[in-house]
Structures are given as structure tokens and as C-alpha cells.
N, C-alpha and C positions, 0 to 999 in steps of 0.2 A: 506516538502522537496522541496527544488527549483525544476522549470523545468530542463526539460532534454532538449537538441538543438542536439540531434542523436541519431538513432535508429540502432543497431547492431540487424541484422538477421543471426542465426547458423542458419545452412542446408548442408544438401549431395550433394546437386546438382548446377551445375553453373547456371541451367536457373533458374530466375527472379523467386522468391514464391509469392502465391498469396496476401501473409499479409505485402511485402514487394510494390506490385503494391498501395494496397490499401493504405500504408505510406505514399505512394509518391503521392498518388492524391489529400491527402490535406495537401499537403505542408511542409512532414517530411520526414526531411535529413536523407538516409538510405544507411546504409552499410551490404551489403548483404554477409556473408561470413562463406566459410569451418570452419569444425571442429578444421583443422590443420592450417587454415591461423586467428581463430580466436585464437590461443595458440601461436600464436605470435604477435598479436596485443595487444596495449599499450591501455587500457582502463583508461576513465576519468570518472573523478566522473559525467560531465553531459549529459553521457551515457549511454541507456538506451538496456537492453541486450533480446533479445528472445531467449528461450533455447526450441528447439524442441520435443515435447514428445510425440510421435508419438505410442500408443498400449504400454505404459511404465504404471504402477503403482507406485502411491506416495504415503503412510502411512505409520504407524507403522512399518510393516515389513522390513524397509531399503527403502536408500536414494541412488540413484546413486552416484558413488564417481565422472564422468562427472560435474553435476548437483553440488555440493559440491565448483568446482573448479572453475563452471563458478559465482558461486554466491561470490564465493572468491575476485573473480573479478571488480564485480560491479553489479549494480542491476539488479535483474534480473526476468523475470518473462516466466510462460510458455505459449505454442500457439500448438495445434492441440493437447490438452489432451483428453482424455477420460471420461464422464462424472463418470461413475462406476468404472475407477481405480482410478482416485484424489481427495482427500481428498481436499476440498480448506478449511476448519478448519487448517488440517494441513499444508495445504500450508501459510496459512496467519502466524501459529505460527513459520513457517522455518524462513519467512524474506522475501518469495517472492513479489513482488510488485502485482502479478495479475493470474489469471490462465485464458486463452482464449480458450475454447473447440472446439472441430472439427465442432459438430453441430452450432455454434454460428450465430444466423443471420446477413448477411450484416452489418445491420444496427449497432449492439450490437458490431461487431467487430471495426468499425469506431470509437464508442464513448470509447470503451477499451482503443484502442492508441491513440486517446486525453487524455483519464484519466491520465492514466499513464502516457503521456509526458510530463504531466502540473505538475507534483510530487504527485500526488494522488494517492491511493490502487484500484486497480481495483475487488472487491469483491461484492457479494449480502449484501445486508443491513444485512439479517437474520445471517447470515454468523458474519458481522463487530460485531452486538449486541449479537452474541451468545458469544463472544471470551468476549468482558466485563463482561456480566454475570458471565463466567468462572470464571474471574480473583475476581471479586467481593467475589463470593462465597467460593473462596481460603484464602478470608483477613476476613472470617467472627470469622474462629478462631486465628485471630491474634492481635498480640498490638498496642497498640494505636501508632502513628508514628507523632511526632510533627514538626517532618520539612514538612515532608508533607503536612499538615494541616497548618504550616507556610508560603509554597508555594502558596494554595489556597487560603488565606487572602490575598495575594498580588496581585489577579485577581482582574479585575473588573468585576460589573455586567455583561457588553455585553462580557464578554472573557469566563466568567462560563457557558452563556448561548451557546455560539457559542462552548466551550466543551462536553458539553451535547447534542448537534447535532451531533458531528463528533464523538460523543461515538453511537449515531443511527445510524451511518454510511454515515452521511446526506453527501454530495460534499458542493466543493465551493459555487459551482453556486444556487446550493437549498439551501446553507445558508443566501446568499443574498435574495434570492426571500422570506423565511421565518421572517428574521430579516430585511426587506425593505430598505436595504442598499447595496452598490455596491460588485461586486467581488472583486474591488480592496484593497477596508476597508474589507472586511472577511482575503485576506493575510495579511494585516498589522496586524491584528489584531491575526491572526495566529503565525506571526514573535513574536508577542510578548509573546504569551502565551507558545509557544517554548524556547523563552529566562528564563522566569517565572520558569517554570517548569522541565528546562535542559534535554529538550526534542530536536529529530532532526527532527523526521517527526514525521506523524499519529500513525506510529505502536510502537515508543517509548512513545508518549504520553497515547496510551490504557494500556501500561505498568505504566504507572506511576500512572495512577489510581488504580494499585495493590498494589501500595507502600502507600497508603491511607486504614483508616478504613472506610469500604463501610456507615456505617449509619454515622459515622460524618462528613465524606467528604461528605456527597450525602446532607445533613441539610447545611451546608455554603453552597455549590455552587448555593442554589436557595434561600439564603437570599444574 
């Protein structure tokens, strides 16, 4: 997914949040705003949403219909979750872009909102490879699917390998430093494999790897 160039923060309150300070002190444009004044703002596609979850639970049992509306919206992801009520499994299978817990340190919170602004899933690796395995193991009793596999033939070596990172959950950045080539060739190279594959971002593409037979797609992609 492209970058984001704005950052929407929900909140109840008019004074300044804390993840809203931290936006802005390396250099990301932030609109901080109500419930009510964010149900009348005009969202773009290269904006990027905080949806507050403050002592809420997210799994199986229901979904805010709030949370529903603001995702309707545009992308969105949550900040001051609860590590025991969110499910980030199921957050990553909703469409969230990220889930930012209350305990989160400093640090962990800074590189979140890089993630995410730069068009990346803000998740644990174990998390990213758990949801493939899933989907793999959903296609073990299914048919062979030749577009799929006619998709794959169309990659190249460095685009199958640079899928098989972002299937690990690898980033950009640790795709470059792995593959000893730059950030800028992993998106180009991303652009392409999204075009290939008629994917839009990361979390269409893990999907797409479901529309494949896990052993004969898993045999091309590393010849």
C-alpha cells in the first residue's frame, strides 16, 4: 500500500493525546479529532485513522459497530488496546492496519507510526506467519487453481523471494538489509509483485497465497 501523508487521531478529549505529540515529533501531519467532528470529516485514501480502544474487547464475540464505521472509512488501526481483550489474529483478519497497546514502550510506539505511515501492517512477525500458515492449511484440501500458479510463473526469482519474506512478516527495511539491496528496489519490486498478483497491499497479498495449492505454489516460488 502507498504511504499515508496524515494521521487522524479519535479522542474524547480536546487536549493534545499522547500518540498524537509523539506523531508530530518526527515529522507526521496530525489531525487530532472528536468522535463527532471525525463523522463529518472527508477522509482520503492517504489517511491514516486511530480508532481508540481504550478497556474495549476485540474477538469473536462482536465487533463495535463505531469501529465498523470508522474502518468503512479508511484505514484504520487501533492505540491504547488491551493486551487480554485484543485479539491482534483477529484484528489483522478484520483489515486493521495495526493494533498499538497501552503498555507499548516509547520506542515500539514511534516505530508503529513509521510502520504504518509508510503503508506497512503494524504486527508481530509470529502473528504475520501465523495467519499464512492458516490460510495455507485451509488450501490443503483444495483444487489445484491454475491462474494462480499462472500468476506465480510471472514472478521473478528476487519478487518470489522478497514474497516469502513478507509472508515472514519481514518490513521493507529488513528486506533490503536481507536481500543486500535498497528500500527503494524492495518497493519497486513490491509495485510489481502487486501488479502480478492483483493484489493492493500486504494483507491482499497473504490472501492471495490462499488462492494457491500450498505444495505447488510453495515448489515454484523457490525454483
Amino acid at each position: 500500500m502507498d504511504p499515508f501523508n496524515r494521521l487522524i487521531i479519535i479522542t474524547d478529549r480536546e487536549k493534545a493525546t499522547n500518540l498524537s505529540l509523539l506523531a508530530e515529533s518526527i515529522h507526521i501531519k496530525v489531525d487530532q479529532l472528536t468522535r463527532s467532528e471525525f463523522e463529518q470529516k472527508s477522509i482520503r485514501e492517504n489517511m491514516l485513522i486511530g480508532f481508540p480502544f481504550i478497556g474495549r474487547q476485540l474477538g469473536k464475540r462482536g465487533i463495535p459497530d463505531e469501529l465498523i464505521q470508522c474502518m468503512a472509512k479508511g484505514a484504520t488501526f487501533l492505540y491504547q488496546a488491551e493486551r487480554n481483550l485484543v485479539d491482534p489474529g483477529f484484528a489483522l483478519n478484520m483489515g486493521l492496519r495495526g493494533v498499538v497497546y497501552r503498555d507499548e514502550q516509547l520506542d515500539r510506539v514511534l516505530n508503529a507510526l513509521k510502520t504504518m505511515m509508510s503503508g506497512e501492517l503494524y504486527y508481530p512477525r509470529t502473528v504475520m506467519s501465523g495467519m499464512v500458515d492458516e490460510m495455507l492449511q485451509q488450501r490443503f484440501k483444495q483444487g489445484f487453481n491454475t491462474d494462480t500458479l499462472s500468476s506465480i510463473q510471472l514472478l521473478t526469482r528476487q519478487e518470489k523471494r522478497i514474497i516469502q519474506l513478507v509472508a515472514e512478516g519481514s518490513r521493507n527495511k529488513e528486506i533490503a538489509v536481507t536481500l543486500n539491496i535498497s528500500a527503494h528496489t524492495v518497493k519497486a519490486h513490491l509495485s510489481s509483485i502487486f501488479r502480478k498478483t492483483k493484489s493492493r497491499n500486504r494483507v491482499e497479498l497473504l490472501r492471495w497465497i490462499q488462492q494457491s495449492n500450498p505444495v505447488q505454489a510453495s515448489d515454484t516460488l523457490v525454483n
